[in-house]
C-alpha positions as CSV (number, residue, x, y, z in Angstrom):
1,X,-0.5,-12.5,26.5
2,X,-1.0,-16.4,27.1
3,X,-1.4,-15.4,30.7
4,X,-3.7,-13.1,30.6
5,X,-6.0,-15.4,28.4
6,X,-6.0,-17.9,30.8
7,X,-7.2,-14.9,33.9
8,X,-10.3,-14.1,31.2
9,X,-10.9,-17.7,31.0
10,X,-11.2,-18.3,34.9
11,X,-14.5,-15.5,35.1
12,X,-16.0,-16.8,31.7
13,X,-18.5,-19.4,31.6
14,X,-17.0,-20.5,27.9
15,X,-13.1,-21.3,27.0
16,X,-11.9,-18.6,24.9
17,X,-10.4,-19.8,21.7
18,X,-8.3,-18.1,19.5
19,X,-7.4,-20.7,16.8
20,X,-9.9,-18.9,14.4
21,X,-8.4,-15.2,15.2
22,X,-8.4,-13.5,12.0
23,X,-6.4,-10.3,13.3
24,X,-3.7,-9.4,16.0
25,X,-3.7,-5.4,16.1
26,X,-0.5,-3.9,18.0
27,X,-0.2,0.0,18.6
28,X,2.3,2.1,16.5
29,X,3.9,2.8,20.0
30,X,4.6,-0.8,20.6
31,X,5.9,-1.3,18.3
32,X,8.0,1.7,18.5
33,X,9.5,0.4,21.4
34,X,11.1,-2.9,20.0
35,X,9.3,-5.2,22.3
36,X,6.8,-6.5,19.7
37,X,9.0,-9.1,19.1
38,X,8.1,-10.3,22.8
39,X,4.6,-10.9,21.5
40,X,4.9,-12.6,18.3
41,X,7.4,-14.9,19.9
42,X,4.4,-16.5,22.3
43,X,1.7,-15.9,19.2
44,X,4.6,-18.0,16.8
45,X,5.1,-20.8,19.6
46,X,1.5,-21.1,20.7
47,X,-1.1,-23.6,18.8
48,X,-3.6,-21.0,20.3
49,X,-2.8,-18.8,17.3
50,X,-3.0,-19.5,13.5
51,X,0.2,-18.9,11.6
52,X,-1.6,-17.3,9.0
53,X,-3.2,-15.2,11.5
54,X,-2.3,-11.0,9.8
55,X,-0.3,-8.6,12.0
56,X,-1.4,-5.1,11.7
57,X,0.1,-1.9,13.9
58,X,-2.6,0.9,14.3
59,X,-1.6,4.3,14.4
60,X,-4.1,4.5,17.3
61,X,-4.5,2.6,20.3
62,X,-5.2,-0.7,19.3
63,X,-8.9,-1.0,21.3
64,X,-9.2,1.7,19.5
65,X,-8.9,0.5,16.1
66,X,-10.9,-2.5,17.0
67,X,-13.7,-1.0,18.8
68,X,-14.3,1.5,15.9
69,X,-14.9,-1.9,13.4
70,X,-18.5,-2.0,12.6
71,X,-19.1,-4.1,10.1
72,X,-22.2,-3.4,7.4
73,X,-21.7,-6.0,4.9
74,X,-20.7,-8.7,7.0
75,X,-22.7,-10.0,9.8
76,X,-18.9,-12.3,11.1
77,X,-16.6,-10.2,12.2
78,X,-14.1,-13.0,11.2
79,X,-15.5,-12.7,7.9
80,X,-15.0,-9.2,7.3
81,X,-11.0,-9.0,8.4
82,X,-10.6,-12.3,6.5
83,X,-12.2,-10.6,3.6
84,X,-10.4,-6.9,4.3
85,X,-7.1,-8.2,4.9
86,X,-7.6,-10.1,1.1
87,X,-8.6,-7.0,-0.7
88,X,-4.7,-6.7,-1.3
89,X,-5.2,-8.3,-4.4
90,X,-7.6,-6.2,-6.3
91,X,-7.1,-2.5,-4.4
92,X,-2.9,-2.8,-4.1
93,X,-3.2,-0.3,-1.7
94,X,-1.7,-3.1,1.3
95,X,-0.5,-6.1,1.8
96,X,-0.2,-9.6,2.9
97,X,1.5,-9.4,6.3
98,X,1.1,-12.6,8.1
99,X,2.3,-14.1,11.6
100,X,5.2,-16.6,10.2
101,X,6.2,-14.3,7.3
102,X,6.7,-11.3,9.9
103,X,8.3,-13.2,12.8
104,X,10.8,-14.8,10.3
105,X,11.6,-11.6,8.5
106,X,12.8,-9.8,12.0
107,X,15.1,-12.8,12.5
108,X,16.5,-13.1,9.0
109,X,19.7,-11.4,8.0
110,X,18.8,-10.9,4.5
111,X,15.2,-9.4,4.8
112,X,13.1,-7.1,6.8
113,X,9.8,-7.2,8.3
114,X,7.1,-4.9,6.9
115,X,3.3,-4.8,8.2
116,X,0.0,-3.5,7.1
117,X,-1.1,0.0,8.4
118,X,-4.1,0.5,9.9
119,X,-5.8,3.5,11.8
120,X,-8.8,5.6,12.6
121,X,-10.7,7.8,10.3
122,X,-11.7,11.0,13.0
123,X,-14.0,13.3,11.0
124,X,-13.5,16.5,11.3
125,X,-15.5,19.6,11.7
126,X,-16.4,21.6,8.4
127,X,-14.6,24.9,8.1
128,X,-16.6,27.4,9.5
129,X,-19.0,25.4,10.7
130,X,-21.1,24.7,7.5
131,X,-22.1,21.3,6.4
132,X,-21.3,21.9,2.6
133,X,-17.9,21.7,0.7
134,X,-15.3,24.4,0.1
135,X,-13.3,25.9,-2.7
136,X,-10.2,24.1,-0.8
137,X,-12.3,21.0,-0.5
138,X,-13.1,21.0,-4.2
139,X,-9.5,21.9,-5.1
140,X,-8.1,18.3,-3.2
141,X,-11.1,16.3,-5.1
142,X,-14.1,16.7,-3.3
143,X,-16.9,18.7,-4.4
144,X,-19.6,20.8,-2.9
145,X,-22.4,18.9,-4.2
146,X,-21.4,15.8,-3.1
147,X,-20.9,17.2,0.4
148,X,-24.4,18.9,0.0
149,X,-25.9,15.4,-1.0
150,X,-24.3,13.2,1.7
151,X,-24.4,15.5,4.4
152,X,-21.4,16.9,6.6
153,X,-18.2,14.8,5.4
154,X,-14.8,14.7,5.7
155,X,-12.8,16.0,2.1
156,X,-9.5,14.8,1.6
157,X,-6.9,17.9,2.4
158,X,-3.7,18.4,0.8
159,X,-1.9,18.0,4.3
160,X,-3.1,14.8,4.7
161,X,-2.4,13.1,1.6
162,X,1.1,12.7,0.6
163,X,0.5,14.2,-3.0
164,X,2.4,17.6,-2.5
165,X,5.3,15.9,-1.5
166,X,5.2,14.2,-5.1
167,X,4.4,17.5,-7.1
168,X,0.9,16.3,-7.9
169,X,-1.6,19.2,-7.8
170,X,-4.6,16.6,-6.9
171,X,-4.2,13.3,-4.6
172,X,-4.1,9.9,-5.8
173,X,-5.7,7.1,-4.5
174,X,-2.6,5.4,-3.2
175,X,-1.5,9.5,-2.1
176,X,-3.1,8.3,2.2
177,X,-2.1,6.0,5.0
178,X,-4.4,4.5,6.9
179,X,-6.4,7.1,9.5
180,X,-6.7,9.9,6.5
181,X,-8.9,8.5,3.7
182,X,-11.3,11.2,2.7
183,X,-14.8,9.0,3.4
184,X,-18.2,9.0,4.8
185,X,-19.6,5.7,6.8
186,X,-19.9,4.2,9.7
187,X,-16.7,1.4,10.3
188,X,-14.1,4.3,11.2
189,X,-11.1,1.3,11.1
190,X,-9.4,1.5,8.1
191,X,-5.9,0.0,6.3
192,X,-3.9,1.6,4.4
193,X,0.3,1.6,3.9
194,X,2.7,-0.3,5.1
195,X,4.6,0.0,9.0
196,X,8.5,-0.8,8.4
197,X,10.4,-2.2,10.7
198,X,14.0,-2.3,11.5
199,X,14.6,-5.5,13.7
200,X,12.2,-5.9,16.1
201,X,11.5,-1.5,16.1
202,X,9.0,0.2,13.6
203,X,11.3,2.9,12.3
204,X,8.1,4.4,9.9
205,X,5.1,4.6,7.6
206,X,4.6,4.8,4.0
207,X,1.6,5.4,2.0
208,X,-0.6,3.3,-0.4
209,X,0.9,4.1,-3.2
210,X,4.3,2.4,-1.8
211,X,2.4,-0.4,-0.9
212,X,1.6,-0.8,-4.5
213,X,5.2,-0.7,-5.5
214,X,6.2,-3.1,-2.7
215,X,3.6,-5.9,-4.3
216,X,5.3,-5.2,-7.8
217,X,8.8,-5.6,-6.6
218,X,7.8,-8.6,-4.1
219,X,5.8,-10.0,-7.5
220,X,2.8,-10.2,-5.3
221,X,0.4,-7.6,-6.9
222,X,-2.6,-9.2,-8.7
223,X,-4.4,-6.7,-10.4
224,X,-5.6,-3.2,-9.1
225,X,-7.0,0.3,-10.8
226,X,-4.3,2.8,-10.7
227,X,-4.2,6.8,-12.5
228,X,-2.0,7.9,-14.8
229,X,-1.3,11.5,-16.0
230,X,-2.7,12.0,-19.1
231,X,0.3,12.7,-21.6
232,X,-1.2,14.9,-24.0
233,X,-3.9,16.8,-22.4
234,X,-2.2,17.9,-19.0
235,X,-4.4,18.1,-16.4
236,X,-6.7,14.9,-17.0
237,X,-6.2,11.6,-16.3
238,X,-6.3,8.2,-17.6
239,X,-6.9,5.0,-15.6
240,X,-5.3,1.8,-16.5
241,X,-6.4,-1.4,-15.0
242,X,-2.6,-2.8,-14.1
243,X,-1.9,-6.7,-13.5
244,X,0.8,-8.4,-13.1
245,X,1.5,-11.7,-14.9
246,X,5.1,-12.7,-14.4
247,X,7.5,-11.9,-11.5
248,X,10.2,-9.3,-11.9
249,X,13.5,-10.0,-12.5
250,X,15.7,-9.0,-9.7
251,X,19.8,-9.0,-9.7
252,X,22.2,-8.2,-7.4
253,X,25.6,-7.0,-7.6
254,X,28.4,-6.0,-4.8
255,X,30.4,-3.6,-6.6
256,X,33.4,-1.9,-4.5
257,X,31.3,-3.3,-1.4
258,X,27.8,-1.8,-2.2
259,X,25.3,-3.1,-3.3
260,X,23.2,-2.7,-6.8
261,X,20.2,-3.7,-7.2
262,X,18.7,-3.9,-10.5
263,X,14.5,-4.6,-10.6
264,X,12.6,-5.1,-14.5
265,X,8.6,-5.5,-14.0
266,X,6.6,-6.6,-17.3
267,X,3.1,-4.9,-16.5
268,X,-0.2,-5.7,-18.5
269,X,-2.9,-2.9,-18.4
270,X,-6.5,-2.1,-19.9
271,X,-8.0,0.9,-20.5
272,X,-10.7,1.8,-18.3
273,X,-11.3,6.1,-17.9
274,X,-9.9,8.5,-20.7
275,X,-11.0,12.0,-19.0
276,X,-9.6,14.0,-22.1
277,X,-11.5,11.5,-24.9
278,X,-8.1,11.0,-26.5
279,X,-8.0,8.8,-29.1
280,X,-5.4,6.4,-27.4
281,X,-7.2,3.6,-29.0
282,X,-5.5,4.2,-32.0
283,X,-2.3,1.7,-32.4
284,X,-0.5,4.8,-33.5
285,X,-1.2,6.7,-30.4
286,X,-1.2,3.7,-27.7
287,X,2.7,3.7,-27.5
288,X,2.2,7.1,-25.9
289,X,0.4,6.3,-23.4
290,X,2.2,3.1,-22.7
291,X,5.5,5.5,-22.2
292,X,4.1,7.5,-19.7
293,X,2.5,4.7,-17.6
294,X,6.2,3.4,-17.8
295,X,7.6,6.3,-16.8
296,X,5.6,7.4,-13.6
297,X,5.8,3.3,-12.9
298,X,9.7,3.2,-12.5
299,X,9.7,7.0,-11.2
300,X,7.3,6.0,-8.4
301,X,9.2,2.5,-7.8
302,X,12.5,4.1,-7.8
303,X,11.5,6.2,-4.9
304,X,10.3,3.8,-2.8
305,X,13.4,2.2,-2.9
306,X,15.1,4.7,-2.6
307,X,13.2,5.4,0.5
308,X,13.7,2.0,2.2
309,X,17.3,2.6,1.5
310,X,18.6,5.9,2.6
311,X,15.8,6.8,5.3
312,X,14.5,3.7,6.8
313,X,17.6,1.5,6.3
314,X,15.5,-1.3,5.9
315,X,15.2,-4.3,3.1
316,X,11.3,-4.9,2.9
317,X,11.9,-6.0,-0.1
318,X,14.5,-8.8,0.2
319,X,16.9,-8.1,-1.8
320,X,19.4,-10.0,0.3
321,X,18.1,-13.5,-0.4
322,X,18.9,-12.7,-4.0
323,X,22.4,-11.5,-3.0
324,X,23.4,-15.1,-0.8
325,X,24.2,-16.2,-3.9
326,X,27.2,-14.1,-4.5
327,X,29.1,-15.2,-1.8
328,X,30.7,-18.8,-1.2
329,X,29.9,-19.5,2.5
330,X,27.5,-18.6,4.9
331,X,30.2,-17.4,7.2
332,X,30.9,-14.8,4.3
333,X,27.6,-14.1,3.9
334,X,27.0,-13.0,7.6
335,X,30.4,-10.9,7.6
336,X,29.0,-9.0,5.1
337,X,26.3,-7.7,7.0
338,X,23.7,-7.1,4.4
339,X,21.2,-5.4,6.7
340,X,24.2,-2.6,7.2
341,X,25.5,-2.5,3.8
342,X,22.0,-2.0,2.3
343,X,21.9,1.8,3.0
344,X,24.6,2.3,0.3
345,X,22.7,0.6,-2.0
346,X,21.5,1.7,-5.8
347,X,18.5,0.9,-7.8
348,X,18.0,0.5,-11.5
349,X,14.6,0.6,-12.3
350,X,12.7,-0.9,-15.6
351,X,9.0,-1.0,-16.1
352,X,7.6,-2.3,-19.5
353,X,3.8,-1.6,-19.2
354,X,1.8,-3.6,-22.3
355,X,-2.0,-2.4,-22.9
356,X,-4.0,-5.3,-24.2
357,X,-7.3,-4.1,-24.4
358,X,-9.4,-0.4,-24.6
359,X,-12.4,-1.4,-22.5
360,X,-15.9,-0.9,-24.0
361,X,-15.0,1.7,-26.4
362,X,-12.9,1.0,-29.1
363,X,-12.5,4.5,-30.9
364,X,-12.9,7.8,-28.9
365,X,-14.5,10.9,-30.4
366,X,-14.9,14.3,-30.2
367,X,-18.4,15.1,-28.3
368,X,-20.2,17.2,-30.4
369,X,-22.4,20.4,-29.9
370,X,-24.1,23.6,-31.5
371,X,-20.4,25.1,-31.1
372,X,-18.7,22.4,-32.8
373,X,-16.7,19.8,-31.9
374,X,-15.1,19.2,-28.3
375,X,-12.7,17.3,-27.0
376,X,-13.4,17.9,-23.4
């Protein structure tokens, strides 16, 4: 890489300088291969590169990612992946993946490195050939009028969003990886997800929504818009502005030589879309909806560890820092061999979710009409 910067720099008039590099884009087949390490070792050493610079594998060739960035908004392309590899904070549906934090996470024993996902949105063609939405469109959350308004557009379809596997009959916003967003526009480059890595080897892909639940464990998700089933009128849904003010608590036990791993999250939440018009304003009725947010919260994180565990093998989330403290020496420590032991490892799972405010409304009720009164 340093090489063939200084070949580019022997045929250009200007010095190429990469001090202000916002972005270093690797292929999902790199780093499939286990030599990314290769890379960032150069990139880590070099005072060519920032160590803040953010490390992103594309599902896609990575010219191809880059070439198929645009930007509308932002006249800097600097600008725009400083300000797109940010929106972590207030979407949740990433994360911060930078060049020191990912090059020490491969070469720690008690962590592993995770990276953001980016890829490609390729539109496809409508079904048969017209420009408007279908009944199976509609049925995944578009709808024909908006396709008839905006013109030929991609809908989000239930094989490309990763809601069946979670039993949900409609996809979620954090229910894509990166390449599969159902959207209209011209910047086809997208992020979404996260890339895991075991060692220096990508080993596989998770979605948004995992992203979301990495941030909570990590105690490094700020605040982000996120749906909720609707406990008492099935088939709506309520939307709860989520932030997070204090980090979880996370312990670590070695119990017959396994790990258990015990994670509480204190969540605070407004009220921001009540499809149904339930009256959850009412203190009476709030504790409802506060037990279901908790409940798909710790089902949803439970999974995801779960996931890291048993079919990536992988500790994104770092448990193994917390667990250094349970043994006397380092040389104990490193016999242990966290990293192998982690596979065997259990999750207990607590999520307290606190609603502090209802929004703009502060009592719902029924809409009424020549029939009567009506909830929906």
């Amino acid at each position: 890489m340093i090489s063939s910067l200084n070949m580019a720099n022997n045929f250009l008039s200007r010095r190429l300088e990469l001090s202000h590099a916002e972005v270093a884009v690797f292929s999902e087949e790199l780093a499939k291969s286990g030599t990314i390490d290769e890379y960032l070792r150069g990139m880590i050493r070099s005072r060519d590169f920032r160590p803040t610079i953010n490390v992103v594998v594309c599902k896609c060739p990575a010219e191809e990612y880059l070439k198929s960035v645009k930007p509308v908004l932002d006249l800097d392309p600097a600008k725009y992946y400083e300000l797109t590899f940010s929106n972590y904070r207030y979407t949740g549906l990433t994360i911060r993946s930078q060049l020191t934090e990912v090059y020490a996470d491969m070469e720690s024993p008690g962590v592993q490195a995770v990276a953001v996902l980016a890829g490609v949105n390729k539109p496809k063609p409508p079904e048969g050939g017209q420009s408007g939405g279908s009944a199976k469109d509609d049925q995944s959350g578009g709808s024909a009028k908006e396709s008839q308004a905006g013109g030929p557009q991609k809908e989000a379809q239930p094989e490309e969003s990763t809601s069946k596997s979670k039993g949900r009959p409609q996809p979620f916003e954090g229910d894509y990886e990166a390449g599969s967003i159902p959207r209209t526009g011209d910047v086809k480059g997208e992020i979404e997800g996260l890339a895991v890595f075991d060692g220096n080897r990508m080993v596989g892909e998770m979605d948004g929504e995992a992203a979301t639940d990495y941030l909570l464990v990590n105690g490094q998700f700020h605040t982000a818009y996120k749906t909720f089933g609707d406990p008492e009128v099935k088939g709506t849904y309520v939307v709860l502005n989520v932030s997070q003010k204090s980090k979880p608590v996370r312990r670590v036990r070695i119990v017959d030589g396994k790990p258990q791993i015990s994670v509480q999250i204190a969540l605070d939440a407004d009220i921001q879309t009540i499809q149904s018009g339930y009256n959850y304003e009412d203190t009476k009725q709030l504790p409802i909806l506060e037990q279901a947010a908790e409940a798909q919260l710790q089902t949803e994180i439970a999974s995801f560890l779960s996931q890291t565990a048993s079919t990536f093998h992988s500790d994104i989330c770092g448990f193994g820092n917390n667990a250094k403290g349970l043994f006397l020496t380092w040389k104990d420590w490193e016999n242990y061999h966290w990293l192998q032991q982690y596979r065997d490892a259990t999750f207990n799972v607590g999520v307290r979710v606190k609603i502090r405010r209802p929004g703009m409304i502060l009592l719902s009720e029924p809409i009424q009409s020549s029939g009567g009164a009506n909830m929906q």
